[in-house]
C-alpha positions as a printed NumPy array, in Angstrom:
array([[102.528,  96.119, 124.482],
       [103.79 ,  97.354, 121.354],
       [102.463,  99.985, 118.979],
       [102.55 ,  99.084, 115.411],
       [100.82 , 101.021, 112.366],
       [ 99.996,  99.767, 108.77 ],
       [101.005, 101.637, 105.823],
       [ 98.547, 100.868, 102.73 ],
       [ 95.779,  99.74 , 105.109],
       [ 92.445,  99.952, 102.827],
       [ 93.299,  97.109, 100.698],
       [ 92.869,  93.502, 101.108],
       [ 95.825,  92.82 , 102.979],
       [ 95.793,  95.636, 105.412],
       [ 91.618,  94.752, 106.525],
       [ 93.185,  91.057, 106.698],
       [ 96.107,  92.844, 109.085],
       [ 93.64 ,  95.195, 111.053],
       [ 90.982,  91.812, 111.77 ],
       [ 94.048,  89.783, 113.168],
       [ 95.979,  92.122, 115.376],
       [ 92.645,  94.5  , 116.641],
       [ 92.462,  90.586, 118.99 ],
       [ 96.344,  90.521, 119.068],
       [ 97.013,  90.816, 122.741],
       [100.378,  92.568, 122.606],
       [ 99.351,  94.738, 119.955],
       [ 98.151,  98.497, 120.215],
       [ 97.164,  99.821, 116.182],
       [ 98.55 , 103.542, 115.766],
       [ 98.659, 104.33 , 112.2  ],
       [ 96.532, 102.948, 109.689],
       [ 96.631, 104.724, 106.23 ],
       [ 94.903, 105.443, 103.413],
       [ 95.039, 108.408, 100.544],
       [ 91.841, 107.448,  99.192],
       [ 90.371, 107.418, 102.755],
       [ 92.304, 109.581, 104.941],
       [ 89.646, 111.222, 107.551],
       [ 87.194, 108.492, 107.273],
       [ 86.711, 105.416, 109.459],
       [ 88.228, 102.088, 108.65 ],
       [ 85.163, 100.426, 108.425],
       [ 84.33 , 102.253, 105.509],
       [ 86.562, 100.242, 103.635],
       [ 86.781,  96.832, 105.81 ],
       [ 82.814,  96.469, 106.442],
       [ 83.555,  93.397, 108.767],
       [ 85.404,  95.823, 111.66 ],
       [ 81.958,  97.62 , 112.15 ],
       [ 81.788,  98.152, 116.287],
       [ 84.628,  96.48 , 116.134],
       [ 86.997,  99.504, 116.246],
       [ 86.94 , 103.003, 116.307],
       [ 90.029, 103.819, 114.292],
       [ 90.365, 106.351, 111.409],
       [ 92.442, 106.363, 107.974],
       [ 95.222, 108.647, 108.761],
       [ 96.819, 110.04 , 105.419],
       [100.552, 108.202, 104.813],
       [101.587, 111.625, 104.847],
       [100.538, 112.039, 108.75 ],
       [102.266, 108.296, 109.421],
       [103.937, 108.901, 112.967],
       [106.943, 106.66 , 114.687],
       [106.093, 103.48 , 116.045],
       [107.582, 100.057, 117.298],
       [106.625,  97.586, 114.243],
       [105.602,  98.947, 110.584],
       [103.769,  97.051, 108.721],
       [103.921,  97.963, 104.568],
       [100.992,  96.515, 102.567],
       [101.599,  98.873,  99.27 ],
       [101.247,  97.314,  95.672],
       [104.276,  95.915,  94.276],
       [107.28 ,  97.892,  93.369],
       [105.789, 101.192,  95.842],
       [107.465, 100.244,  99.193],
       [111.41 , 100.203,  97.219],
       [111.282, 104.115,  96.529],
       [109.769, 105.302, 100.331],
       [112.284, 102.145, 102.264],
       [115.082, 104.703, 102.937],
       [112.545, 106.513, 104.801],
       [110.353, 104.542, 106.535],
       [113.298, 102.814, 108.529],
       [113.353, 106.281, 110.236],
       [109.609, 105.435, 111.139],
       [110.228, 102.318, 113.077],
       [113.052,  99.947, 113.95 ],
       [111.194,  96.804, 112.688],
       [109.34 ,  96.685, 109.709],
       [107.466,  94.113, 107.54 ],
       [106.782,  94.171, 103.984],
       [104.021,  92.428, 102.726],
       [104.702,  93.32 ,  98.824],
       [107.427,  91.736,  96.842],
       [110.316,  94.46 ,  96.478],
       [112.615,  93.295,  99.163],
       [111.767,  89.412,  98.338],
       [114.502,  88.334,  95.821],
       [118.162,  88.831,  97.291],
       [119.337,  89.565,  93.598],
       [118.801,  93.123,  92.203],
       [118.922,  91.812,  88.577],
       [117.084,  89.11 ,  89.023],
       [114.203,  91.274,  91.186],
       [114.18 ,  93.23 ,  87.432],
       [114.034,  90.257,  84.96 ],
       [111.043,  89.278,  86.78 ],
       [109.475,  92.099,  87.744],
       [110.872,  94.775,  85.042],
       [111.239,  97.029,  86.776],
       [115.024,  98.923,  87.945],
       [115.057,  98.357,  91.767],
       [115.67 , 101.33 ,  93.693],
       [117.117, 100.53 ,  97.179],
       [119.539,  97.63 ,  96.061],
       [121.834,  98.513,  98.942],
       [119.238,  97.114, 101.418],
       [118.332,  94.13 , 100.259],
       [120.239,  92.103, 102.38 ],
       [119.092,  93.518, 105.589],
       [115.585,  91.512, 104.74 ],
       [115.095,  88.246, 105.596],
       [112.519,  85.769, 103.781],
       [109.237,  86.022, 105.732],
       [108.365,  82.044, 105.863],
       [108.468,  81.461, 109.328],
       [109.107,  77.578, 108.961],
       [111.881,  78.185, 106.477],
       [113.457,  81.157, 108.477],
       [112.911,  80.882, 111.788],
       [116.087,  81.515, 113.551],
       [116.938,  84.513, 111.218],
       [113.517,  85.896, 111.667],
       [114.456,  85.887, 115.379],
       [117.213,  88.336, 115.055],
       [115.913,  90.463, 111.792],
       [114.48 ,  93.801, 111.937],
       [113.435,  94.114, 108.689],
       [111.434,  90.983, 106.744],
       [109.988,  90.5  , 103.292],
       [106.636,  88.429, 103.547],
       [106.469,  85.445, 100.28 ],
       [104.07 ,  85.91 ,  98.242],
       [101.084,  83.64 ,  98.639],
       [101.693,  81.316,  95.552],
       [105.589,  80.806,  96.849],
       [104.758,  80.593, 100.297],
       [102.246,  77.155,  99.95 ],
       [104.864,  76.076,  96.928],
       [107.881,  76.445,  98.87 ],
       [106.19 ,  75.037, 102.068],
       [105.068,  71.817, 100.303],
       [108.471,  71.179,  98.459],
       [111.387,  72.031, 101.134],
       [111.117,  68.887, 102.995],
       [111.339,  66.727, 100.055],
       [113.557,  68.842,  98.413],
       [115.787,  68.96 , 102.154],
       [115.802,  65.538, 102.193],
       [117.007,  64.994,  98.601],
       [113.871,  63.081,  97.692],
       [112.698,  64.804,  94.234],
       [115.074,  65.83 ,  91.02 ],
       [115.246,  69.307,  90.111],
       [112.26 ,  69.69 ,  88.016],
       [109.23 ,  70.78 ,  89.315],
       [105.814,  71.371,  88.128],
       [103.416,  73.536,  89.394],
       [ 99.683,  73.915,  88.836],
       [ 98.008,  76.57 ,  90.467],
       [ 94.651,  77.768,  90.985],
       [ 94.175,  81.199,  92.016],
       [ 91.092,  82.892,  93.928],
       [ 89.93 ,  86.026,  93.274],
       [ 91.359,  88.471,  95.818],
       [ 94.776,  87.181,  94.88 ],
       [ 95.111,  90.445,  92.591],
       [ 94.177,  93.005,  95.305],
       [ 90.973,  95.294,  95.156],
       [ 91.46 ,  97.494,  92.592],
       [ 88.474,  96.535,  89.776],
       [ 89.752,  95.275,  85.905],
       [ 88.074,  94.061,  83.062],
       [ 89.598,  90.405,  84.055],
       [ 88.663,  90.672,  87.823],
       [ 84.78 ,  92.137,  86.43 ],
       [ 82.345,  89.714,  87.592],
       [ 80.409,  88.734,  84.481],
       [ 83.905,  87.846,  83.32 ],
       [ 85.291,  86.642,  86.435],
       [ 82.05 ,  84.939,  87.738],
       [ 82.096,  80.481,  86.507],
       [ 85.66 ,  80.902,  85.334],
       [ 88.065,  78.551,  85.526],
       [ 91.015,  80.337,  83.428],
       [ 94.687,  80.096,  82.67 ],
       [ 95.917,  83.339,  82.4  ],
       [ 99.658,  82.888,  82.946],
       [100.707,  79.007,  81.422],
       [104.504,  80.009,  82.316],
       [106.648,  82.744,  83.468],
       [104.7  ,  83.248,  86.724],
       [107.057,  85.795,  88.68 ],
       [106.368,  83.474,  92.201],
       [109.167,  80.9  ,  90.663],
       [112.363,  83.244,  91.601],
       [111.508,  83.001,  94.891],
       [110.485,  78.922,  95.426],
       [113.933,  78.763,  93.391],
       [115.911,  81.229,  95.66 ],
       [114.342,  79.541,  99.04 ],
       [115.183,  75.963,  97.447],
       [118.449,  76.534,  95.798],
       [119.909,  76.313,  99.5  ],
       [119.741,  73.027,  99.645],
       [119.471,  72.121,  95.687],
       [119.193,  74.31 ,  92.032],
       [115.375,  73.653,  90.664],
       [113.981,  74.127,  88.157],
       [110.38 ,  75.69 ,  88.639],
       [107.678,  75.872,  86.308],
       [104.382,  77.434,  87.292],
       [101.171,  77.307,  85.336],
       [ 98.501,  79.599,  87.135],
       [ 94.496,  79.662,  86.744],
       [ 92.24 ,  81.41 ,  87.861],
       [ 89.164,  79.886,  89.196],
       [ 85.643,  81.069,  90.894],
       [ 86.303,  81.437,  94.61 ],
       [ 87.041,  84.811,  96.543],
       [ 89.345,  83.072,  99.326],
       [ 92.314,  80.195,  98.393],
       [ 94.735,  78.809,  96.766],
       [ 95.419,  74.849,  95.91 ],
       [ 98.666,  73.885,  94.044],
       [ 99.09 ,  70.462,  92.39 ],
       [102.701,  69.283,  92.496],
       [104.016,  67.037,  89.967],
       [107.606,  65.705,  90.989],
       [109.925,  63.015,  89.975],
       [111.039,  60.8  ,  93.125],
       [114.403,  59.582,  93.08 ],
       [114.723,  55.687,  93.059],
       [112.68 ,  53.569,  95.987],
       [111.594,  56.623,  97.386],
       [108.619,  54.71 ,  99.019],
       [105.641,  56.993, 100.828],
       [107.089,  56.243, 104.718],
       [109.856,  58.09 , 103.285],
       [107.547,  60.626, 102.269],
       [106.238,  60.582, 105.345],
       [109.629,  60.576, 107.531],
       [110.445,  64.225, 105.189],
       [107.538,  65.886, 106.342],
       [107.61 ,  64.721, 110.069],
       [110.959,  65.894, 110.46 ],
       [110.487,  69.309, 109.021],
       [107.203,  69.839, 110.254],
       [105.693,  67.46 , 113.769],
       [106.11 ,  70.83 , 115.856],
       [105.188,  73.682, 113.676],
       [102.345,  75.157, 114.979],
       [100.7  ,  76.345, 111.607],
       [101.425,  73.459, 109.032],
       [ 98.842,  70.022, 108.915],
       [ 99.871,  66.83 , 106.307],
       [ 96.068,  66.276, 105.16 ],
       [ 96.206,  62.696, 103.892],
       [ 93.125,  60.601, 104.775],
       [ 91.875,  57.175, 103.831],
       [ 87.944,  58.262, 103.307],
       [ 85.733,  61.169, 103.423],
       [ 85.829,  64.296, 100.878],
       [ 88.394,  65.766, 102.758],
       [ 91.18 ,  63.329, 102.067],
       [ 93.649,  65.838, 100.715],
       [ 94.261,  69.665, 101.119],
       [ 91.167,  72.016, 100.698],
       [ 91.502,  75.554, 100.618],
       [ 87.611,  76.227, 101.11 ],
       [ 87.81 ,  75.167, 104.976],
       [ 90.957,  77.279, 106.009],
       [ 89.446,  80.502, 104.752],
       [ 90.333,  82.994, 107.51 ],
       [ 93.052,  80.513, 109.025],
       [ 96.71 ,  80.547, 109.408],
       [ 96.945,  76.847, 108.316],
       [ 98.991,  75.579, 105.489],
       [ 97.837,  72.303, 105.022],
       [ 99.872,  69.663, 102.727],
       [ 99.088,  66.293, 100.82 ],
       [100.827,  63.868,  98.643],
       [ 99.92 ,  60.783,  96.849],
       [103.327,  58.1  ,  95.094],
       [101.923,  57.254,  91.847],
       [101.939,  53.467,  91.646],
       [101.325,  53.362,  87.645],
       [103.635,  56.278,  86.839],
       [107.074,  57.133,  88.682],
       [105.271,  60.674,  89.897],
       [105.248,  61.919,  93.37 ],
       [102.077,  64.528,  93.362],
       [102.179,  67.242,  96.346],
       [ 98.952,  68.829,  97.408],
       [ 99.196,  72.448,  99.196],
       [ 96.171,  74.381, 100.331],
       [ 96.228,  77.699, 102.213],
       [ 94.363,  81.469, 102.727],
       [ 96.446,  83.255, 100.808],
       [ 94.998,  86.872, 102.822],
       [ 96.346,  85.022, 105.902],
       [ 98.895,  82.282, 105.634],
       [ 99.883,  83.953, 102.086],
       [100.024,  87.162, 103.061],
       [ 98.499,  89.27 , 106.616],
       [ 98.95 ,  86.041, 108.787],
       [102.406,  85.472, 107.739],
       [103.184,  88.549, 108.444],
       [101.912,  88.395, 111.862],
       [103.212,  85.374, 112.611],
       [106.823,  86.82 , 111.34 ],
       [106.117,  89.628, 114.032],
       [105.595,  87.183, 116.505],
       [108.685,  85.637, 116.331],
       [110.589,  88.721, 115.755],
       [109.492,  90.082, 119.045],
       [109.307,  87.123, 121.199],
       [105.921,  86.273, 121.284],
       [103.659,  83.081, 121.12 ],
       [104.384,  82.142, 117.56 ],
       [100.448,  81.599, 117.666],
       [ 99.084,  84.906, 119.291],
       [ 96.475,  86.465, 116.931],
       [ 96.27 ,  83.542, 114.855],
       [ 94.229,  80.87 , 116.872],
       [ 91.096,  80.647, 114.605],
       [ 90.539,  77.335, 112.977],
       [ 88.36 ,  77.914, 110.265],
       [ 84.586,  77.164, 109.675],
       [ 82.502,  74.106, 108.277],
       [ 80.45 ,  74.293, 105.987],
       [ 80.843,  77.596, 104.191]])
């Protein structure tokens, strides 16, 4: 049994880290923290754990040692408090983007802002299990994708392994609500947000330095993201469009994904001949750990179209995270992580 705490635990990501490991069985909670609601029970703020748990907001103040940290602050927060939370706990993971990109300079020109523990960026390893596994193993410290790079990256590194693709990619997102965390705006308001099926960022999307770090190990890319956001809580679905390289046929297709992926516990290749499920749908793995991928060869156009579907709360973001811990320490890759999802919803 280990004792791990969450730092930044009233927001979206830390309820989605409190529902998963309060079942973990190697897990005891110790910390969970909250400035806003330091004193008061975390079911204030996560409604779901009612009778669930008894635990209380601690304020991050108060945060005590433990085995495994867990840092679910908003982007460019956990850079300026790293230096002392390693003297917290041995292992921690970082759900937020600072220790993502192993470039300081390129961290800035995406996320402008001057990155303040440079020197310990390479102790981080790249949170994608599937990617990573081996240095995950051995890592103390990880930085979790975020959730538009993690189902990008998942549904382009066998192809891109297996040299089946050029280097330009197109990506069309379509973002759920809690994707931009809990705290209210005029865009996130629901008689704005409510029927919406928007484009609010056509290019530049800050998710594309990481699917080009991950995939620049085994080829330069060239990523180009187009992101809307659309009228569902829970999700994320990205539409592929990629160039296949001469008589790439869809066995081949097939052989890149089986290699990379027949064992991984937490990745499905969704590609059926009937029912309304034939390809990746983000609605069914809401609360899962699944990743699911699809692809279709254009037989008109030379296009090969990639399909990816996840949670991004759990694969995307507090079930990556866990699953990274699981690995770290030794565990059933799968421990905490087990639900399969719902139908209908």
């Amino acid at each position: 049994m280990i004792t791990v705490s969450i730092l930044g635990g009233s927001g979206y990501a830390g309820g989605e880290l409190l529902r998963i490991l309060l079942s973990h069985p190697k897990v005891k909670i110790q910390d969970v923290t909250s400035r806003q609601f330091a004193g008061k029970p975390v079911s204030l703020a996560h409604p779901n754990l009612r009778k669930v748990t008894d635990l209380v907001f601690v304020h991050p103040d108060k945060l005590t040692k433990c085995d495994l940290l867990f840092v679910a602050l908003p982007n460019g927060s956990s850079m300026s408090k790293m230096k002392d939370l390693i003297k917290i706990a041995k292992k921690i993971i970082d759900l937020g983007a600072d220790f993502r990109l192993h470039d300081p300079q390129v961290f800035e020109s995406w996320y402008h802002l001057k990155h303040l523990a440079p020197e310990l960026l390479a102790k981080f390893v790249y949170g994608i299990v599937e990617l990573n596994r081996a240095q995950i193993k051995k890592a103390n410290y990880i930085a979790c994708a975020g959730c538009e790079a993690t189902v990008s990256t998942l549904a382009l590194y066998p192809l891109v392994k297996h040299g089946l693709i050029g280097e330009n990619v197109i990506i069309d997102a379509k973002m759920s609500s809690s994707q931009v965390g809990m705290a209210p705006s005029l865009s996130t308001h629901h008689p704005e947000r409510a029927g919406a099926v928007r484009s609010y960022m056509p290019t530049g999307h800050r998710h594309t330095a990481e699917i080009e770090q991950e995939l620049s190990k085994f080829k330069k890319m060239q990523v180009a993201i187009s992101a809307t956001a659309i009228d569902m809580v829970r999700g994320l679905l990205v539409t592929i469009q990629t160039i296949p390289k001469s008589g790439i046929s869809e066995k081949d297709v097939w052989r890149a994904y089986r290699a990379e992926y027949q064992n991984e516990p937490f990745i499905r290749i969704v590609k059926e001949a009937q029912g309304i499920y034939r390809y990746p749908e983000p609605k069914i793995l809401m609360g899962t750990n699944w990743c699911d991928i699809g692809f279709e060869l254009g037989s008109r156009t030379n296009r090969l179209v990639i399909i990816g579907a996840i949670d991004n709360l759990v694969k995307g973001t507090a079930g990556q995270a866990v699953q990274a811990m699981n690995v770290m320490l030794g565990f059933d890759e799968r421990l905490g992580l087990e639900f399969c999802g719902l139908h209908p919803v």
